[in-house]
N, C-alpha and C positions, 0 to 999 in steps of 0.2 A: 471760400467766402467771396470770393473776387467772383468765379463764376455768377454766385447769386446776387450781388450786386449790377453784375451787366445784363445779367435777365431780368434783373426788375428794372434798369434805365431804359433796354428794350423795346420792354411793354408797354413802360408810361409813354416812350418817344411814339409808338405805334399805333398811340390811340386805345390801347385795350384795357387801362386801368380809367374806372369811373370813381372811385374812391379808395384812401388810404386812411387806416385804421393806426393812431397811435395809442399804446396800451403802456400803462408804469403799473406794476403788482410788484405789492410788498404787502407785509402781515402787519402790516398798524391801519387803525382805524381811518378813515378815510378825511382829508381835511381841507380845510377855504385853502390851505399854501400852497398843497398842491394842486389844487383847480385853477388859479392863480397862472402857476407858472407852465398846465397842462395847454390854455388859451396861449399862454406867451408865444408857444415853442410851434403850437398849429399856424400861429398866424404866419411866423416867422418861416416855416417849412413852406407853407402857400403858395408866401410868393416867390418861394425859389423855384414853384411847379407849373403846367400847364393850366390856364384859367379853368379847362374845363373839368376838372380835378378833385372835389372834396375831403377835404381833412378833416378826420372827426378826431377826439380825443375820451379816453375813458379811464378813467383809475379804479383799480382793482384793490381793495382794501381790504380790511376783513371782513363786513358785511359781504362784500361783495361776493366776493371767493365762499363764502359761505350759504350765499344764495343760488350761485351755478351749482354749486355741489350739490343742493337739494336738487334743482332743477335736473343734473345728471342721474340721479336715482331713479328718476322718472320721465318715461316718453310723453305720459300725458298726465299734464298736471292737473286740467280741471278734469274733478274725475265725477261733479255731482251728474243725475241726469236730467237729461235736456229734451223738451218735445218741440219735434221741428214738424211743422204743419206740409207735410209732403210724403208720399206715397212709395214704398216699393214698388218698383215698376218690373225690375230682371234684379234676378240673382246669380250668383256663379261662385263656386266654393272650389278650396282648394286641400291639401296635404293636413296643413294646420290653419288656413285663414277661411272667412267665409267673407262675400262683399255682396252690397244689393246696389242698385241705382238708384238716386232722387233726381228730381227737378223741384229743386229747393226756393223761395222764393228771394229775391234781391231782398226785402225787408228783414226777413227771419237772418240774413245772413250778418246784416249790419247792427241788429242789434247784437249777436254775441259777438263783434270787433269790439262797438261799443261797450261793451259788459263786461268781455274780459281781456281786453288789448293785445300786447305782446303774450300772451300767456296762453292764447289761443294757437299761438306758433310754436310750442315749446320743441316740438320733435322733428320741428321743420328745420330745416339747414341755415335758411334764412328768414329773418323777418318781413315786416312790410319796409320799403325804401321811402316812403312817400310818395304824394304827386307835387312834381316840381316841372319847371320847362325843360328841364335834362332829364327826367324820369317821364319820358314821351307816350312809352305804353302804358305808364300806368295813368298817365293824363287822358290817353284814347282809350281806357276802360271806362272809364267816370265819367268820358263824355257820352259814348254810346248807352249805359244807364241812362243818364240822363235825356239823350235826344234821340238813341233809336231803341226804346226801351225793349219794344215787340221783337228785336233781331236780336236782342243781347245772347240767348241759350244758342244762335248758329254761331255768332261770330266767335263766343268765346270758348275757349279748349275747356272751360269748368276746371273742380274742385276736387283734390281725393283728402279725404278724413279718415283718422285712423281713432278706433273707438274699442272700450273693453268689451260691448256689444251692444247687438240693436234689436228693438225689438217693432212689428208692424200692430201697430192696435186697430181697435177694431172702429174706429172712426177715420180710418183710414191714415191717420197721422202717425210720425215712427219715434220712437223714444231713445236716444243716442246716452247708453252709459258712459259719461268719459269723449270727450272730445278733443282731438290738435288737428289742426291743417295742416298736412304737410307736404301738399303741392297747392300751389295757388295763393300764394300769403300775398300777391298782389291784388289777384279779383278781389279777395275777400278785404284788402285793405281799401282798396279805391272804393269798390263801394260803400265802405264803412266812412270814410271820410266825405260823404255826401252830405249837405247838408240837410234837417231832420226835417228841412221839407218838402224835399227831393220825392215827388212821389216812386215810388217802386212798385205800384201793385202789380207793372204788367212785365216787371224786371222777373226770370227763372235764370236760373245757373243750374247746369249739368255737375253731378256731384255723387263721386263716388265713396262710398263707406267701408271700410274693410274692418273687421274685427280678427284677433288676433293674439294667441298668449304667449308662443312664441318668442324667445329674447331676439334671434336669433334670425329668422326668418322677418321680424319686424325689423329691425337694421338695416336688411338688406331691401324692404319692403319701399324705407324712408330715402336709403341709398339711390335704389334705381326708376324712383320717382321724381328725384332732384336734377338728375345727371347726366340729362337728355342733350342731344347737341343743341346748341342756341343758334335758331336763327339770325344771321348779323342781317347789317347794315347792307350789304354788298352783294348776298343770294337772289335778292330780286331784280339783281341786274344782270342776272344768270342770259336770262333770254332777249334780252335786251340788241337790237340793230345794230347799234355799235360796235358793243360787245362782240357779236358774231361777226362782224365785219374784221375787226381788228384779230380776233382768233385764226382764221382762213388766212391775213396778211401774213401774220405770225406763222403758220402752219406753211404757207411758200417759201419761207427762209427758213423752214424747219427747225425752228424752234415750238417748243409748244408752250402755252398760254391758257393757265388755268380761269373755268368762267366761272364754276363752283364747286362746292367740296364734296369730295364722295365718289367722283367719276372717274372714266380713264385716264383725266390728264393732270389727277391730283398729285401727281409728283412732280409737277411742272417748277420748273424755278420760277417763272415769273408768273404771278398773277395778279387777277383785278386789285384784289384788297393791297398788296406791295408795292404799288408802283404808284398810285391813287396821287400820297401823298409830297414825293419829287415832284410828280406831273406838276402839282398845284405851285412847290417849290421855285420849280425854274421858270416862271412869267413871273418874280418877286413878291409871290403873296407867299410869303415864310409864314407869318403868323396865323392864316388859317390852314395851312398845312401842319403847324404846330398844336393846332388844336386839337386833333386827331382824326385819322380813319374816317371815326362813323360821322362826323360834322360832315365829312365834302360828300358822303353818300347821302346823307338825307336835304342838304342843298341841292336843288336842280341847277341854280346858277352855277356852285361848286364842279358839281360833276360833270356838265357839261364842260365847262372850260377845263377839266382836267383829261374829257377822252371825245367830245365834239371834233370830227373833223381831224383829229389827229391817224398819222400813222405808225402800223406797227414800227418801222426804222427810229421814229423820235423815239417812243417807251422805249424801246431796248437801251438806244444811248442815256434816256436819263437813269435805265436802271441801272445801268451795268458804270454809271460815275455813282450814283445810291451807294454800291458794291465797293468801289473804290476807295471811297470816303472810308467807311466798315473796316478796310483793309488796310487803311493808312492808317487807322487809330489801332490797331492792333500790332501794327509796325513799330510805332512809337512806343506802344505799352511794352513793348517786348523789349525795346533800348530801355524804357527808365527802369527796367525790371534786374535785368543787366549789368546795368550802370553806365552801358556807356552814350546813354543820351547825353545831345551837346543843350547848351540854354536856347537856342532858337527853336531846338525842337521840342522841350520842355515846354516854351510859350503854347506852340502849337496843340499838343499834346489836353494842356490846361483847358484852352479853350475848345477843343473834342468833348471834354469829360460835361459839358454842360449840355443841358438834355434838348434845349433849342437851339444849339449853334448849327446843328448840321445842316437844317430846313435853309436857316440863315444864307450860309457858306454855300448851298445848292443856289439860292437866289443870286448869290455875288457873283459865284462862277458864269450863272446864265447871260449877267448883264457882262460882262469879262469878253463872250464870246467872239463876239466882234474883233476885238486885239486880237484875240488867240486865232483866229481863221485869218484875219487880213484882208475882210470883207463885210458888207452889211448882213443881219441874219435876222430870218425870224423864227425869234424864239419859240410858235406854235409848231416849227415843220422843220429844225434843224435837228438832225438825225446820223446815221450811220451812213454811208455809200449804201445800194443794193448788195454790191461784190460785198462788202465787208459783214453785210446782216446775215448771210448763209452760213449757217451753222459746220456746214463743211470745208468752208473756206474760214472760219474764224468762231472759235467756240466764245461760249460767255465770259470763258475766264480769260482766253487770249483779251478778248474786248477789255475788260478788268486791267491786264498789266499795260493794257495800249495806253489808259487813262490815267494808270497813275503818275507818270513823271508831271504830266501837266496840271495835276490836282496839286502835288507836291509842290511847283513851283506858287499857284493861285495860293494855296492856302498860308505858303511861306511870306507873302506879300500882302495876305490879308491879315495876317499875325503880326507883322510889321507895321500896318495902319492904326490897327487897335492899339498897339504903340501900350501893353502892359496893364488898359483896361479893364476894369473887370464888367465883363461881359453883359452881365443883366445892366449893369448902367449904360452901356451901348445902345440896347434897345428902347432905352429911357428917349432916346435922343429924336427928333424931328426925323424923317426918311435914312434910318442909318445903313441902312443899303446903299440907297444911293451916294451917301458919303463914301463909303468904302469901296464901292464898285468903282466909282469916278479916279479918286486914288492909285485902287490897283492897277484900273486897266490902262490909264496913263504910265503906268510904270513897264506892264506888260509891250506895251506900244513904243516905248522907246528902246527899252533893252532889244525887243524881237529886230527896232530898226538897226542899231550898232552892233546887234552880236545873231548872228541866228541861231536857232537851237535846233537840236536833233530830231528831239521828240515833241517837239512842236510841229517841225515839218511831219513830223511820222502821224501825229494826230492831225496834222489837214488832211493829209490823204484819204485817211478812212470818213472824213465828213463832209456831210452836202447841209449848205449854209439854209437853203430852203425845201 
């Protein structure tokens, strides 16, 4: 259980969760008390999560539960027939399925959203998400409906429907027994959400039809329709100047640096989408590092200040304190596991398990710098030595244990400020970075002048302040 716990803080820390589904099922009919206390519990979870985050709530009742279950008996529920004003164009048949092509019209599409809503997705994996300002592509379906109506059938990937069959009449229009979407329940939702007087005449979508009797072969039909790799945030920065610049840096201190997924260097430890969000971490913007991943890829400001001008020697060092951090909290989980965690590491430990402290604590360390080198730095170009970036003079995980006595000390000092706080009220506070960075690094600065430390000297060596 522990394991699935820390894969889903992870995920959510990582940016890759866009929404969280809470579900209560039980076999009484469904009621106000618990709708009541289902909003209490979403609001409350919310705001312990990243803003960009959605909590939905559902109770499962006996209607309910008794509604999926019919819904489960069948892949397609509307099963009356439908004439959709569009043309077989190519056919292609298979073992047990047969499929034709349409170029269906944006209006014919909207009315069955309108007609039959979620019910038109039943064998689809998912529904429509809506168009919201976080729901971005399906905001850039319904604009280009709307404003490049003539481009919509190139720009868009289209529709596949899955049908008990079809038949081409002789007005050239095709008669659909039984309909679900079950690729495309965005196109088909965006432009269903247009409003009714959105014209669409010169709106087509590309749309494929398969019929099918098949249990069997349909499963797998809906399966490998759905389960396609998703293009993120972060692949169209695949070829990007930068990008290659910083890869080739990477590549002379032989390390490798992955630009995107699928190629030779996808077993790379470090890559674009991993390191994105420290980059953004250590100049003290914690909070939209916190917000995840795809925010700083789809900000040009974001992503330029996170790989603009920087060198490969900074990313390694912020990644490889990322690592470190990772590794002290798993240090700790292993003493309170144990038992023989002491109370100060218990504090520390505490505020790890919070899903925005690390971004935080990456900000504190950055501003910290300074103490800890015994020199001015700028934070856009402080990095590793050259000597120390060569992977054969210094692997990542060497790099790793170089960092942690010094995170150990930071984070012991930054445990000590927050002085028992709890933590979301920290961030409550006026620049609480700055408060705490001010704090430690005074603290940092006087101990380093009366007492010197090992591994402090040990970590100036391997760093160049600019």
């Amino acid at each position: 259980m522990s394991d699935i716990i820390t894969n889903c803080r992870n995920a959510i820390t990582s940016g890759e969760v866009e929404q969280i589904d809470l579900l209560y099922v039980h076999n009484l009919p469904e009621s106000v008390s618990v709708a009541k206390e289902l909003k209490t519990v979403s609001e409350h979870f919310g705001k312990s999560l990243p803003p960009n985050i959605v909590v939905t709530v559902r109770e499962l009742g006996l209607k309910e539960t008794e509604d999926l279950f019919t819904e489960q008996s069948s892949q397609i529920l509307i099963n009356e027939e439908i004439d959709c004003p569009a043309e077989l164009k190519f056919e292609e048949s298979g073992p047990d399925w047969d499929s034709g092509v349409l170029s269906i019209p944006g209006s014919w599409l909207r009315d069955q959203f309108l007609r039959h809503g979620d019910k038109l997705f039943s064998a689809n994996y998912r529904g429509f998400l809506g168009v919201t300002k976080r729901k971005k592509i399906n905001t850039g379906i319904k604009n280009t409906a709307e404003k490049e109506p003539n481009n919509f059938w190139a720009f868009n990937n289209g529709i596949t429907i899955l049908t008990n069959s079809y038949l081409l009449n002789k007005n050239k229009s095709t008669t659909l027994s039984g309909i679900s979407v079950i690729n495309g329940a965005q196109t088909t939702g965006s432009i269903g959400s247009l409003e009714s007087t959105a014209d669409l005449s010169k709106v087509k979508v590309l749309a494929r039809v398969i019929r099918c009797s098949n249990p069997d072969t349909i499963a797998n039909i809906i399966k490998f329709n759905n389960t396609q790799n998703k293009i993120t945030t972060w692949d169209k920065f695949s070829n990007d100047s930068i990008q290659k610049t910083i890869h080739d840096e990477f590549k002379g201190f032989g390390h490798s640096y992955s630009l995107k997924r699928g190629f030779s260097d996808n077993l790379a430890e470090i890559g674009i989408e991993n390191v994105a969000q420290p980059l953004i971490a250590i100049f003290g913007n914690f909070s939209e590092a916190n917000r995840g991943k795809n925010g700083i890829f789809e900000s040009d400001s974001l992503y330029k200040a996170a790989f603009e001008n920087i060198k490969a020697r900074h990313i390694l060092f912020v990644y490889c304190l990322n690592r470190a951090i990772d590794v002290r909290r798993i240090e700790l989980k292993s003493k309170k596991t144990s038992g023989s965690i002491i109370e100060i590491e218990e504090k520390q430990l505490n505020l790890l398990r919070y899903l925005r402290f690390k971004f935080f604590f990456i900000s504190v360390f950055g501003k910290c710098l300074e103490s800890l080198l015994g020199q001015r730095v700028d934070l856009r170009q402080v990095g590793f030595t050259p000597d120390a970036s060569e992977t054969n003079k210094k692997t990542i995980n060497d790099l790793v244990v170089d960092l942690l006595p010094v995170v150990n000390i930071v984070l012991t000092y930054t445990s000590s400020a927050i002085n028992g706080k709890e933590f979301n009220d920290i961030l409550m506070e006026e620049n609480p970075v700055e408060r705490i960075s001010n704090q430690v690094s005074s603290i940092i600065y006087a101990t380093l002048a009366s007492v010197p430390n090992q591994a402090v000297d040990n970590f100036r060596k391997i760093m160049v302040p600019d």
